[in-house]
PyMOL CGO cylinders between C-alpha atoms (Angstrom):
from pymol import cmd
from pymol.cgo import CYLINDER

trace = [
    CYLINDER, 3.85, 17.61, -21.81, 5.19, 14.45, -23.41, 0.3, 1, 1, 1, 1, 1, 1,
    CYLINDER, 5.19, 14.45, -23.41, 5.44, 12.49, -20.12, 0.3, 1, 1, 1, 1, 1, 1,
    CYLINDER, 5.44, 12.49, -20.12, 7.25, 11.21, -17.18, 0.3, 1, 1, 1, 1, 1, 1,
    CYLINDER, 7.25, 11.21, -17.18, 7.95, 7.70, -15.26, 0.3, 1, 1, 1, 1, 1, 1,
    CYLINDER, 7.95, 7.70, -15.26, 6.70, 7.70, -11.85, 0.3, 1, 1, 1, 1, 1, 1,
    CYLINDER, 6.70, 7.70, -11.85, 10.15, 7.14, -10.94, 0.3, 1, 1, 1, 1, 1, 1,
    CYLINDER, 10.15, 7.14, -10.94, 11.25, 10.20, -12.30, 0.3, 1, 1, 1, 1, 1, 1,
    CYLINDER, 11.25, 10.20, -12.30, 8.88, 12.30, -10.20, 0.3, 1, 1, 1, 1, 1, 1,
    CYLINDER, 8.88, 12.30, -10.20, 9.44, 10.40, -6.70, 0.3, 1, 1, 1, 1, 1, 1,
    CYLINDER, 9.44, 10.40, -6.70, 13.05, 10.81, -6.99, 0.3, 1, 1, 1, 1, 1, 1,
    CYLINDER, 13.05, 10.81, -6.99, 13.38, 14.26, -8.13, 0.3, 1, 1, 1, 1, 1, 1,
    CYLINDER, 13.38, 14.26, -8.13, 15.37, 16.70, -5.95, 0.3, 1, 1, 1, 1, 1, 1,
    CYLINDER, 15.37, 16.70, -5.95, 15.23, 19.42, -7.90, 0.3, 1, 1, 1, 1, 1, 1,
    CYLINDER, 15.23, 19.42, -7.90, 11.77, 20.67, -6.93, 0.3, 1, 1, 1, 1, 1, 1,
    CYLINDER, 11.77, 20.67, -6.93, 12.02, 19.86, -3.14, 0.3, 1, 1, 1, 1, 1, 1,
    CYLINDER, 12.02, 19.86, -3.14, 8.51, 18.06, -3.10, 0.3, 1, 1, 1, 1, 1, 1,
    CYLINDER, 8.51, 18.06, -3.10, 9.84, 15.27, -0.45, 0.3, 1, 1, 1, 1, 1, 1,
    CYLINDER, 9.84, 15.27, -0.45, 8.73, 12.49, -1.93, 0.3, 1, 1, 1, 1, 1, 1,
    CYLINDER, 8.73, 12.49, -1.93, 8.06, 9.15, 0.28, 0.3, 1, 1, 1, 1, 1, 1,
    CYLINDER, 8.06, 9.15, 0.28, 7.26, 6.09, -2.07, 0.3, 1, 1, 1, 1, 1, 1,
    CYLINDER, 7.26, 6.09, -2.07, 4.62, 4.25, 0.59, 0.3, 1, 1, 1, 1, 1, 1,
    CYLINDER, 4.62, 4.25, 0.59, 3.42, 1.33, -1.83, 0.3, 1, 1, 1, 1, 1, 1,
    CYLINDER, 3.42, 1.33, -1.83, 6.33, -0.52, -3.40, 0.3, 1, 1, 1, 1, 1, 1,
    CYLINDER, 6.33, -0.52, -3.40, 8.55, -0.27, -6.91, 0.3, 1, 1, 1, 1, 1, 1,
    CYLINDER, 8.55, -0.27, -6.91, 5.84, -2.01, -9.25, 0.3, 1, 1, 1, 1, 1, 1,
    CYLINDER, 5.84, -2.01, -9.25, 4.34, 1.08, -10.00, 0.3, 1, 1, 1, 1, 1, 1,
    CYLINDER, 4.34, 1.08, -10.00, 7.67, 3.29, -11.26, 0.3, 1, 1, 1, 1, 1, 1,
    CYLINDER, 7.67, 3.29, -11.26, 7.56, 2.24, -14.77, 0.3, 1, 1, 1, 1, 1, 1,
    CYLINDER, 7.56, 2.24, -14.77, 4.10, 4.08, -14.83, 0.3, 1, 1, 1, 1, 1, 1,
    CYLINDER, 4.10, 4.08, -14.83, 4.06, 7.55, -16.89, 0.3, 1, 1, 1, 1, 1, 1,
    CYLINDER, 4.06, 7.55, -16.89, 2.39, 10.42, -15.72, 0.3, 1, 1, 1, 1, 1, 1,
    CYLINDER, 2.39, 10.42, -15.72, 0.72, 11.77, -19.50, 0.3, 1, 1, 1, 1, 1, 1,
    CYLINDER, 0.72, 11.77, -19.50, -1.27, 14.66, -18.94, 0.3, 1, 1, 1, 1, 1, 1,
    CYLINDER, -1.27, 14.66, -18.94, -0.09, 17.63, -17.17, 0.3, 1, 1, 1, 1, 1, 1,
    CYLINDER, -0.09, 17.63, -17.17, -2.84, 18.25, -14.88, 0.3, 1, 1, 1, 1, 1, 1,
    CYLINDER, -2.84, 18.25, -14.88, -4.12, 16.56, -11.56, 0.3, 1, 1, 1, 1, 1, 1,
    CYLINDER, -4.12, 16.56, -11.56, -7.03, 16.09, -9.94, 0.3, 1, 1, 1, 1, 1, 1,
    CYLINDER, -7.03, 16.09, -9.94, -8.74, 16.32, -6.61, 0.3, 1, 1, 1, 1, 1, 1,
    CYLINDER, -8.74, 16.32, -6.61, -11.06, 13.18, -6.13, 0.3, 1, 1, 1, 1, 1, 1,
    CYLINDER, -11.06, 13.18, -6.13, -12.99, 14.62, -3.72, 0.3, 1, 1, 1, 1, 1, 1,
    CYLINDER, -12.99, 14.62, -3.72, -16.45, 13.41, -4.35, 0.3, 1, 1, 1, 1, 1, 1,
    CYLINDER, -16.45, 13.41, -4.35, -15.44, 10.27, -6.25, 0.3, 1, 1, 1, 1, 1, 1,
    CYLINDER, -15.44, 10.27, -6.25, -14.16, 8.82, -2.49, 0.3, 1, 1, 1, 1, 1, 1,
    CYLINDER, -14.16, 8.82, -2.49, -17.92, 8.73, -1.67, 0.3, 1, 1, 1, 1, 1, 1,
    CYLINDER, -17.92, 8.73, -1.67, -18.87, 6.88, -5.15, 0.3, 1, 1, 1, 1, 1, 1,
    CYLINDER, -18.87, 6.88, -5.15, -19.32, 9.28, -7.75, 0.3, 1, 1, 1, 1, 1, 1,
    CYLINDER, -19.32, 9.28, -7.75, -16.59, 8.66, -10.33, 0.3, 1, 1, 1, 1, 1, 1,
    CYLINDER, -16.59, 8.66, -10.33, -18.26, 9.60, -13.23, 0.3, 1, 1, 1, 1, 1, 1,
    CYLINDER, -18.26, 9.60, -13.23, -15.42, 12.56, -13.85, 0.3, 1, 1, 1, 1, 1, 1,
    CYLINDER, -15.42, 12.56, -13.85, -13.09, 10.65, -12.86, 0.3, 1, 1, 1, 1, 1, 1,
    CYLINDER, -13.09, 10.65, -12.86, -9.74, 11.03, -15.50, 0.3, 1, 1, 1, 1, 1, 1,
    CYLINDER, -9.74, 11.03, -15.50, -7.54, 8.28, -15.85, 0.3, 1, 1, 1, 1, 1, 1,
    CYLINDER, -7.54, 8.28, -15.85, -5.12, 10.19, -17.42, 0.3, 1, 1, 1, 1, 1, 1,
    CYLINDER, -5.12, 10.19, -17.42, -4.32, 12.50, -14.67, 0.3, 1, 1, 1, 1, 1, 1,
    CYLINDER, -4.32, 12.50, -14.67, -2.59, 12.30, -11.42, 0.3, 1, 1, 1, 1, 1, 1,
    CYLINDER, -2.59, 12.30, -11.42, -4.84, 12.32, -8.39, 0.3, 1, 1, 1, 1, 1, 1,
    CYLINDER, -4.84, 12.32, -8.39, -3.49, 14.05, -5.49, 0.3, 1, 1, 1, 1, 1, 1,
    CYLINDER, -3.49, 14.05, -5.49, -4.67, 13.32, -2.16, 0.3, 1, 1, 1, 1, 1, 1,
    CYLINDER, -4.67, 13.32, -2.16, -4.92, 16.60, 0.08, 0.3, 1, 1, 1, 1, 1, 1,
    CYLINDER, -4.92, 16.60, 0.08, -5.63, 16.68, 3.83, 0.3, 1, 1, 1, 1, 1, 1,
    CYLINDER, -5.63, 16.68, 3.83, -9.48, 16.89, 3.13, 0.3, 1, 1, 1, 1, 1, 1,
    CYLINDER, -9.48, 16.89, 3.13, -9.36, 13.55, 1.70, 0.3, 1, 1, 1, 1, 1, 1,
    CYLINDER, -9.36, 13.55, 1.70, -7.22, 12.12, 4.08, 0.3, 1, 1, 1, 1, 1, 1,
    CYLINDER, -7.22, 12.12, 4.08, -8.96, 13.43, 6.50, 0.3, 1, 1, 1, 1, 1, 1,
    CYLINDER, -8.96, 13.43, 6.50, -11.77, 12.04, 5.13, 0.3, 1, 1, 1, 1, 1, 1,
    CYLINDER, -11.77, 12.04, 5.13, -10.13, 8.41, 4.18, 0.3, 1, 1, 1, 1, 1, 1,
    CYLINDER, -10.13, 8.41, 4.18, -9.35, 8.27, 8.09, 0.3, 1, 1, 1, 1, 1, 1,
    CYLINDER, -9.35, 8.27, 8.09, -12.98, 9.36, 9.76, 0.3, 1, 1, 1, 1, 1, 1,
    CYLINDER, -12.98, 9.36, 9.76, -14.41, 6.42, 7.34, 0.3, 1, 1, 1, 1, 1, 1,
    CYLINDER, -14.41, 6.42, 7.34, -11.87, 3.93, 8.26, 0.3, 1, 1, 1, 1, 1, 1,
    CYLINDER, -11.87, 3.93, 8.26, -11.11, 3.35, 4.46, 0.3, 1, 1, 1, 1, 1, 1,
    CYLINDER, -11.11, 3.35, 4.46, -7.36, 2.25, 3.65, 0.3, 1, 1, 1, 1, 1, 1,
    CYLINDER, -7.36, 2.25, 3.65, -5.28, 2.81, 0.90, 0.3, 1, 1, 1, 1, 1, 1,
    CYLINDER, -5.28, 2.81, 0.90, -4.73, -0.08, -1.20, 0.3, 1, 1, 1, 1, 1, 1,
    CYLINDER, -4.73, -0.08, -1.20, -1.92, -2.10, -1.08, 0.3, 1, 1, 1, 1, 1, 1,
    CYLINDER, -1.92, -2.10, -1.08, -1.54, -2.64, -4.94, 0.3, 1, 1, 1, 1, 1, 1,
    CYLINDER, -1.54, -2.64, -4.94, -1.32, 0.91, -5.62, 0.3, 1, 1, 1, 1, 1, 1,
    CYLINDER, -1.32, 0.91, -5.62, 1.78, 3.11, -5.98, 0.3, 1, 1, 1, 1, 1, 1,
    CYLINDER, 1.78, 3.11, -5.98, 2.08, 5.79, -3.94, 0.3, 1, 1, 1, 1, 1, 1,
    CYLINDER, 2.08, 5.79, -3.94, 4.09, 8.49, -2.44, 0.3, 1, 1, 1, 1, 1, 1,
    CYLINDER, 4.09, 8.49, -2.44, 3.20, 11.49, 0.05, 0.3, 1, 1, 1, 1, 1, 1,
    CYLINDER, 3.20, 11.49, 0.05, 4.94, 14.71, 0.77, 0.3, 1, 1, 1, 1, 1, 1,
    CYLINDER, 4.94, 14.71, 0.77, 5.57, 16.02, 4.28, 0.3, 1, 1, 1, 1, 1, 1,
    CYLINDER, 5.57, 16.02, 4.28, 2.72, 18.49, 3.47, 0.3, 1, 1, 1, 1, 1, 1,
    CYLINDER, 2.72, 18.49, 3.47, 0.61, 15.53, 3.91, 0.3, 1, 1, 1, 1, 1, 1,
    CYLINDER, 0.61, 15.53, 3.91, -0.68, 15.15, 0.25, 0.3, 1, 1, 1, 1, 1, 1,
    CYLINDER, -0.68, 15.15, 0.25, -0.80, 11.95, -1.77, 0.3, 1, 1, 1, 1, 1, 1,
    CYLINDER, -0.80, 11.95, -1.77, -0.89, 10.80, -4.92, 0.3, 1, 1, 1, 1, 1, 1,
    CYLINDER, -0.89, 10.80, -4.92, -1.32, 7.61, -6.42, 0.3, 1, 1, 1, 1, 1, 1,
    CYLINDER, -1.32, 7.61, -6.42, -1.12, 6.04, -10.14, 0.3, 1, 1, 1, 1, 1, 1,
]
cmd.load_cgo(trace, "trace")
């Protein structure tokens, strides 16, 4: 995988992922680089040692769920975008 802008991915129609940008435009430009993703699961409790700043991290329900029981928010200077399957990623 070369890569692809940020842009590129929330705006695609072509794979019906149903895209909703939720954090503002400065983060489009971004390029996604490596072709896999990653589950931060156990870095939202504090250990981001694996942590891969290369890849896309995808929220899933677990950490939203999670996100929501601690009363965490997302951050407003982050990009992100969620599907209607309730995932989320951010760059």
């Amino acid at each position: 995988m070369d890569s692809i802008k940020i842009e590129q991915i929330v705006k695609d129609r072509d794979f019906d992922l149903r895209l909703e940008l939720l954090a503002g435009e400065n983060g489009l430009d971004r390029r996604v680089v490596s072709s896999r993703i990653q589950k931060p699961g156990l870095a939202l409790s504090g250990f981001t040692e694996h942590i891969h700043k290369d890849r896309l991290q995808v929220f899933g329900n677990t950490e939203i769920s999670y996100l929501a029981r601690s009363g965490m928010t997302r951050r407003s200077s982050a990009s992100a975008i969620s599907s209607s399957s309730r995932s989320h990623a951010w760059w």
